[in-house]
C-alpha positions as semicolon CSV with decimal commas, in nm:
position;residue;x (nm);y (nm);z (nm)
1;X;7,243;4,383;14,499
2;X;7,210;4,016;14,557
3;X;6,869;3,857;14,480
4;X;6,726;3,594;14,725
5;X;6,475;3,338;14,691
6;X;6,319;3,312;15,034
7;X;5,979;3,413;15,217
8;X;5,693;3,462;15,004
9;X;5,931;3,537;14,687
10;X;6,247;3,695;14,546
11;X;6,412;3,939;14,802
12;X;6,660;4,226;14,777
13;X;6,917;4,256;15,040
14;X;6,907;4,621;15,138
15;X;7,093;4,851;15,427
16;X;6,906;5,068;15,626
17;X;7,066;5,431;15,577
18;X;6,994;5,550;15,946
19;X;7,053;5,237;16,150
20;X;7,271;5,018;15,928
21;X;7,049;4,742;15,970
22;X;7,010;4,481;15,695
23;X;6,714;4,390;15,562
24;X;6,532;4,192;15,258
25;X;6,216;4,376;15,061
26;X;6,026;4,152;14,841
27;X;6,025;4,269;14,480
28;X;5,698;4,080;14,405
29;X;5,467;4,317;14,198
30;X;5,217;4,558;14,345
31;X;5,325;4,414;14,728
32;X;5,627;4,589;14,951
33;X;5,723;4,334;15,224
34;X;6,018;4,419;15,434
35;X;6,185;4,224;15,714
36;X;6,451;4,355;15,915
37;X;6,720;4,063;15,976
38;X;6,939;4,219;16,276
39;X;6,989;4,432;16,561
40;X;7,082;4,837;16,508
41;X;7,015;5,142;16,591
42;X;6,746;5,382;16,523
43;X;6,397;5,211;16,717
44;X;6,444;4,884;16,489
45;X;6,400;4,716;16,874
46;X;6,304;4,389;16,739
47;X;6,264;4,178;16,392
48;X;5,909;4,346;16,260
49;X;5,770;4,309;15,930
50;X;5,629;4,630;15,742
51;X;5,409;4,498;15,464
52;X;5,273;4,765;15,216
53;X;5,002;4,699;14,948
54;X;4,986;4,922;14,651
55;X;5,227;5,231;14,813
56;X;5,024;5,230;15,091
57;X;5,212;5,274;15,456
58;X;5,489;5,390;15,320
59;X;5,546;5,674;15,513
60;X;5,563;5,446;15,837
61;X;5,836;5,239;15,651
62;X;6,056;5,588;15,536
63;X;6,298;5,754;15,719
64;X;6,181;6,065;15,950
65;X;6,346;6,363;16,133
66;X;6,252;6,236;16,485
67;X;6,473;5,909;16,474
68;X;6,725;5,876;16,706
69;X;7,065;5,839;16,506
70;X;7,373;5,647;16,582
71;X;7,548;5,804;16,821
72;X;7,928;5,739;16,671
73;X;7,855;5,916;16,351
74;X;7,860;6,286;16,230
75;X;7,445;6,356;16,292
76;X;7,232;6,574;16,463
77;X;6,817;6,633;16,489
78;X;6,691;6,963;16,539
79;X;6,282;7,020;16,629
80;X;6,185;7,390;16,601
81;X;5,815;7,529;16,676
82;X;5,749;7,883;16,687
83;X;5,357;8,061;16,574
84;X;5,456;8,092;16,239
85;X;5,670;7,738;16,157
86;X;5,742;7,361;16,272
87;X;6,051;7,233;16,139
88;X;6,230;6,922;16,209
89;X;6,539;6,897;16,054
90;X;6,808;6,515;16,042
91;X;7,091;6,493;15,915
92;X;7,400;6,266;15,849
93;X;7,712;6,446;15,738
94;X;7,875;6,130;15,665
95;X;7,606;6,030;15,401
96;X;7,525;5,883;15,068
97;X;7,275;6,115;14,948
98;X;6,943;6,005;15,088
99;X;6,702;6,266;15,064
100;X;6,356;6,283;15,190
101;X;6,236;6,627;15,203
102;X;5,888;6,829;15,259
103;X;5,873;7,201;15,325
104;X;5,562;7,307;15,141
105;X;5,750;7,526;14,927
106;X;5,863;7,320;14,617
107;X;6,109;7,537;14,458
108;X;6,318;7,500;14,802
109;X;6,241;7,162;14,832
110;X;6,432;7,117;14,491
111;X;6,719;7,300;14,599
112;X;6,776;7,139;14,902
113;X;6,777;6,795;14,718
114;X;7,067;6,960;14,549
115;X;7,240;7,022;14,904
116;X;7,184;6,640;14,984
117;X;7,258;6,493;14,678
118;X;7,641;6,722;14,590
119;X;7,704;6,716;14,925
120;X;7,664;6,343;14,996
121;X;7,435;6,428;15,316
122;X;7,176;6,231;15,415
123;X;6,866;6,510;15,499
124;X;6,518;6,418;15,629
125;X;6,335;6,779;15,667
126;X;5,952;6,791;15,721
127;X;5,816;7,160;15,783
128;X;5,523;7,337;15,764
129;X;5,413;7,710;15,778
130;X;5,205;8,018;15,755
131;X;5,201;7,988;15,400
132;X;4,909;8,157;15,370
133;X;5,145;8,500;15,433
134;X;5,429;8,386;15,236
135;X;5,686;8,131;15,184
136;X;5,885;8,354;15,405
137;X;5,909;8,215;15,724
138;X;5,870;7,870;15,638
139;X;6,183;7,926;15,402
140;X;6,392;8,087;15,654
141;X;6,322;7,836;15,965
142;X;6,443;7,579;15,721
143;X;6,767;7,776;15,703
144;X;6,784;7,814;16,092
145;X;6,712;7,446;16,184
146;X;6,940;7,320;15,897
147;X;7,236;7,534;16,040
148;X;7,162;7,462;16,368
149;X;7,198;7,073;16,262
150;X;7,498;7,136;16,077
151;X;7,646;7,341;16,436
152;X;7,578;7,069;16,586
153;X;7,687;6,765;16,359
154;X;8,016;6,906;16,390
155;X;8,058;6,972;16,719
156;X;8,397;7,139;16,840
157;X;8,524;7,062;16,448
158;X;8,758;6,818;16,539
159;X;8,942;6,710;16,272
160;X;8,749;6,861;16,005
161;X;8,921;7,082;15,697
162;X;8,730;7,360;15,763
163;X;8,748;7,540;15,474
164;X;8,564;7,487;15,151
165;X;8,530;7,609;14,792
166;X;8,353;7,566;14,507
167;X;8,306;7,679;14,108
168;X;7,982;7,522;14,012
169;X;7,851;7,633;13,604
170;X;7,482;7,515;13,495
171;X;7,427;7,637;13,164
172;X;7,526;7,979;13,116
173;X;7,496;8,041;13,513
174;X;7,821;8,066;13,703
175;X;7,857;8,082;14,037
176;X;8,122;8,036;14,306
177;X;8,114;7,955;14,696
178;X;8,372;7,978;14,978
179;X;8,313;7,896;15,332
180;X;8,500;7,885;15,667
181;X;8,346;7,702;15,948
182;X;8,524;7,951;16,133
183;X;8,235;7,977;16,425
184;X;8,148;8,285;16,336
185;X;7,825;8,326;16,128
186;X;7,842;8,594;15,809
187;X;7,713;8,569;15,430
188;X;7,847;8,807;15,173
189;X;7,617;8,760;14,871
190;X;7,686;8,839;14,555
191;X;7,375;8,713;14,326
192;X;7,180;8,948;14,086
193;X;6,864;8,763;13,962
194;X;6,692;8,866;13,660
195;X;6,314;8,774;13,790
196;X;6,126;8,840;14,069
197;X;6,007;8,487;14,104
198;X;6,087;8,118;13,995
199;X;5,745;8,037;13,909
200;X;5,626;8,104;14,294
201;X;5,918;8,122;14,502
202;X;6,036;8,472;14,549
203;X;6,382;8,499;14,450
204;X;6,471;8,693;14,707
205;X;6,394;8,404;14,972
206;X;6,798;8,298;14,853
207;X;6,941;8,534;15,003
208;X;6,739;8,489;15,319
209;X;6,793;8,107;15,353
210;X;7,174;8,125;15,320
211;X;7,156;8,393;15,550
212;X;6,973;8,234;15,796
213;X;7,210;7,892;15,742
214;X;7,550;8,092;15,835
215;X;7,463;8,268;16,078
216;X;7,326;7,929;16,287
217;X;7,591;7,702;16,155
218;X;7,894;7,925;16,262
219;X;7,982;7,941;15,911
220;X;8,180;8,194;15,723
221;X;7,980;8,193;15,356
222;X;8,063;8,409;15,046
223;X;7,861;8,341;14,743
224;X;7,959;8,472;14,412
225;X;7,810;8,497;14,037
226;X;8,034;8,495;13,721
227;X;7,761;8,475;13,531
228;X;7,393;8,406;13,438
229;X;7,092;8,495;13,241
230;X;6,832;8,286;13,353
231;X;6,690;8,259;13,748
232;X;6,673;7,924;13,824
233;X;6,996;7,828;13,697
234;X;7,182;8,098;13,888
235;X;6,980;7,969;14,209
236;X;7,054;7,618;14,095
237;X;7,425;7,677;14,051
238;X;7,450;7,860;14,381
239;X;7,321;7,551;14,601
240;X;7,567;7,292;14,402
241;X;7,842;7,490;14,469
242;X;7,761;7,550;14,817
243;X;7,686;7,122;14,825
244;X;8,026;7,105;14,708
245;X;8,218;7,358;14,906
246;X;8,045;7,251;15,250
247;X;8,118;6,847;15,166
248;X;8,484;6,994;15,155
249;X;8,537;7,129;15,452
250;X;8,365;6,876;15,667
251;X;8,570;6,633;15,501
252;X;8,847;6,466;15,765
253;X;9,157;6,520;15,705
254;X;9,385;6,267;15,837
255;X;9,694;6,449;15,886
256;X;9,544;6,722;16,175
257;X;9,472;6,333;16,395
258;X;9,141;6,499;16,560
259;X;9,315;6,815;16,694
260;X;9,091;7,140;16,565
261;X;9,189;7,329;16,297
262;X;9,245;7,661;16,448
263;X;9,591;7,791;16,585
264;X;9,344;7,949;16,893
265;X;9,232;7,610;16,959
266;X;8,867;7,671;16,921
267;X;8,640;7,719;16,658
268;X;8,307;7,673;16,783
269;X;8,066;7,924;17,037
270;X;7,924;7,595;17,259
271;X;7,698;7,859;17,470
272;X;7,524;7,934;17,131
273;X;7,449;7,611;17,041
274;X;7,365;7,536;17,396
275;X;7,106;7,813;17,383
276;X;6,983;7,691;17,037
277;X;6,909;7,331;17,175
278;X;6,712;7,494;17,459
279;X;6,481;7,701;17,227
């Protein structure tokens, strides 16, 4: 990035990731001074300066699940309360990467960063729980709300390629993922893990999240191991290749020009995801 010498010190240009606006953030040591130079999107309604000393603020100036995205690109925001969780889920299919995530379960947390990073989707996802029973409803929610998002992201699949696969190794772990965004949600899993637990998270919670992902996304989802010795790496291996195989089949392809990939001419249930935005 270009350096500027301007207000108060050197400057680096950046781009917002939400809004697209541009902005300069001083570099000066131990001070984080940001000024946002034009219009966009997002609640950026006017030039305002965020000015954090020593990390401090920073959670005003980061990216959260409640912003309103741009309405021409591939995102959606999904706010779920029930007794048990509160999960807000954003997300841009049509990403770089960005990642800011807080479930209170870190082992998920980790594996979602996976999602966002091999997938090239931008996630904000702030949740909390009844931790105090288990990770288990926390860690499921999160698999609800991030389908639902994905649902509704897509839309009516215009244009999309559908289908997606993946053969993801990590270390002696190997594990393969196909998907159909065929609305219709199903999982066969096909993981065997060795321990109970990855230091806290109950390895059985995989099976649940994935689950609870293709059933609200309207996704196909088979999920296969070749191979593995060792927990985390099998879990690990499972969520890059599911990155991989869902950045895939969202991908456009050019030659379908918008029409939806199905020879019935539909591919998504819109009362569903009516009902889901409801709840």
């Amino acid at each position: 990035m270009r350096t500027l010498s301007a207000f108060c010190g050197p400057f680096v240009a950046r781009r917002c990731w939400r809004c697209s606006k541009i902005s300069l953030r001083s570099v000066n040591s131990g001070r984080n001074r940001q000024l946002w130079l034009s219009p966009g999107r997002g609640g950026h309604s006017r030039a305002s300066l965020l000015l954090c000393m020593n990390g401090e603020g920073a959670a005003s100036a980061a990216p959260r699940a409640t912003r309103t995205p741009p309405a021409s690109s591939r995102t959606a925001q999904v706010h779920r309360v029930t007794r048990e969780t509160d999960v807000r889920v954003w997300l841009n299919i049509d990403g770089t990467g960005e990642c800011r995530v807080r479930t209170g379960i870190p082992f998920l947390d980790h594996m979602l960063h996976q999602i966002s990073a091999h997938g090239l989707i931008d996630l904000d996802i702030q949740a909390s729980g009844d931790y105090e029973i288990d990770d288990h409803h926390t860690n499921e929610d999160v698999g609800i709300a991030l389908g639902l998002a994905l649902a509704q992201a897509l839309g009516d699949k215009r244009g999309i390629q559908r289908f997606g696969h993946f053969l993801a190794p990590l270390d002696e772990a190997l594990v393969q993922v196909a998907m159909d965004f065929s609305g219709r949600g199903y999982l066969d899993y096909g993981l065997v893990m060795p321990t109970e637990r990855v230091g806290t998270y109950d390895t059985q919670l995989v099976r649940e999240f994935f689950m609870a992902l293709a059933s609200n996304a309207q996704m196909t989802l088979h999920i296969r191991q070749l191979a593995g010795l060792n927990s985390h790496h099998i879990i690990e291996a499972s969520f890059k290749a599911f990155a991989r195989a869902l950045r895939m089949a969202c991908e456009i392809d050019s030659r379908r020009q918008g029409e939806i990939p199905s020879s019935k001419g539909a591919l998504t249930d819109q009362q569903a995801l009516r009902n889901a935005r409801g709840t």
